[in-house]
N, C-alpha and C positions, 0 to 999 in steps of 0.2 A: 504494500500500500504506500503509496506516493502521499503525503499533506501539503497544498501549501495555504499559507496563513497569513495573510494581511491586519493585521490585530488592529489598528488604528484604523481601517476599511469597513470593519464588521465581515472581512470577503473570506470564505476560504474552497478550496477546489480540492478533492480527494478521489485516487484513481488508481483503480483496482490492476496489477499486471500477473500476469500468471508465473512470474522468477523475480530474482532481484539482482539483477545485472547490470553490468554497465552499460549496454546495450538502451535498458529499458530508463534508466538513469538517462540517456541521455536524448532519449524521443522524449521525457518527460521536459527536459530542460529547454526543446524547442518547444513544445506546446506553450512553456510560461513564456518565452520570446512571442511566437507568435501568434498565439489566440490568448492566453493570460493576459500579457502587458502588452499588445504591439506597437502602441505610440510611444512608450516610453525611452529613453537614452541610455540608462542603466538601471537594471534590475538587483538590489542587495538581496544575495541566498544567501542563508543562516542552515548551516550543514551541519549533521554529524561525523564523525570521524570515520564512516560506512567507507569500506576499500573502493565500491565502486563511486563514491563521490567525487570522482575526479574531473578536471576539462579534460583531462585527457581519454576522458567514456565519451566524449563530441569527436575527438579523432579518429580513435577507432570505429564510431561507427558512421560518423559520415564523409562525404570528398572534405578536403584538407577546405574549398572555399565557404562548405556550408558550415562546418565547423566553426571555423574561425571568426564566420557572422552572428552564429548566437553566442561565442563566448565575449565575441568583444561589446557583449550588450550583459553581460553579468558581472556581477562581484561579489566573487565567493568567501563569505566568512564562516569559522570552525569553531564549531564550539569545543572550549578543552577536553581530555582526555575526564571521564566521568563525570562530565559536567554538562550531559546531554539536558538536565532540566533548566538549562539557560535557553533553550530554543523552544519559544513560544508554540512549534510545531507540536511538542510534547503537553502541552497546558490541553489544545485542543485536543491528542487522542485522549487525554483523559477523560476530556466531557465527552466524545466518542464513545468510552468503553461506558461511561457508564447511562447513557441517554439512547444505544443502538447498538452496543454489543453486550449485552448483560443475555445475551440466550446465547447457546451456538447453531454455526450457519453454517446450512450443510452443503453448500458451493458457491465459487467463484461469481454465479451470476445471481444469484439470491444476496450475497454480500454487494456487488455492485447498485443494485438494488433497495437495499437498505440506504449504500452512503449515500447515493443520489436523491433517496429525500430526504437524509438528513444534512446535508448541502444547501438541499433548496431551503430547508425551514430555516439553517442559521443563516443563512444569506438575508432572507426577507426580515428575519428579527436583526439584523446586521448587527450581530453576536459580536462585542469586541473582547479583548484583552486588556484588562488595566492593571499594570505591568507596576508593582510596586518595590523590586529591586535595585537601589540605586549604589551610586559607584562607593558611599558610605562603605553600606552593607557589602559590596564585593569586597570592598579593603579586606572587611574582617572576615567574612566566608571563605574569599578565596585568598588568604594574604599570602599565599608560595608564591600565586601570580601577581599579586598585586605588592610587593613588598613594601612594606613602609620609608620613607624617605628621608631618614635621619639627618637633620641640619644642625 
């Protein structure tokens, strides 16, 4: 499952692939270029450290020109090693698991199915994110990364 999550939008789009490849990472990357955002200049993705999150899943699966058109319209940011819940993408599969997957789904197109209306209901309720993590609190959450600045 693909998330993506505009939190300040209320927007988010979820898209069911039958593997998790770099392949499928990287049709996922052109749809946010070109039917997600197409007027936009640059797109910021908020990743996890997944091996196939790479630009380089745009190389391999497409000509070097088309490649190089959708990644020069992204900017890829990572979130740290164990620190997957900095990416708001995670906030939303939570309300996810527990507002549309609390039973199990016994296939690919019955799951599809689900996310698609639950897609459309947070879209129309333009469901945001109010994101109260501030760079205080990373000081001290994350202070390895953040080390304090002794003067």
């Amino acid at each position: 499952m693909f998330v993506f999550v505009n939190p300040r939008r209320g927007w988010r789009h979820l898209a069911v692939t039958e593997h998790r490849t770099s392949a499928d990472f990287a049709h996922q990357m052109r749809w946010l270029v070109d039917a997600g955002y197409p007027t936009a200049e640059r797109i910021g993705v908020v990743l996890d450290n997944l091996s196939t999150h790479k630009p380089e899943a745009l190389y391999e699966t497409f000509p070097p020109e088309e490649a190089r058109r959708i990644v020069r319209k992204l900017e890829f940011h990572y979130t740290p090693t164990h620190g997957s819940w900095l990416n708001m993408a995670e906030l939303e599969l939570s309300v996810l698991a527990r507002q549309c997957l609390a039973q199990r789904v016994p296939d690919v197109a019955t799951l599809r199915t689900l996310l698609a209306a639950y897609e459309i209901r947070r879209n129309a309720a333009k469901a945001t994110i109010t994101w109260q993590f501030t760079n205080e609190k990373a000081r001290v959450k994350l202070h390895r990364l953040y080390p304090s600045n002794p003067q």
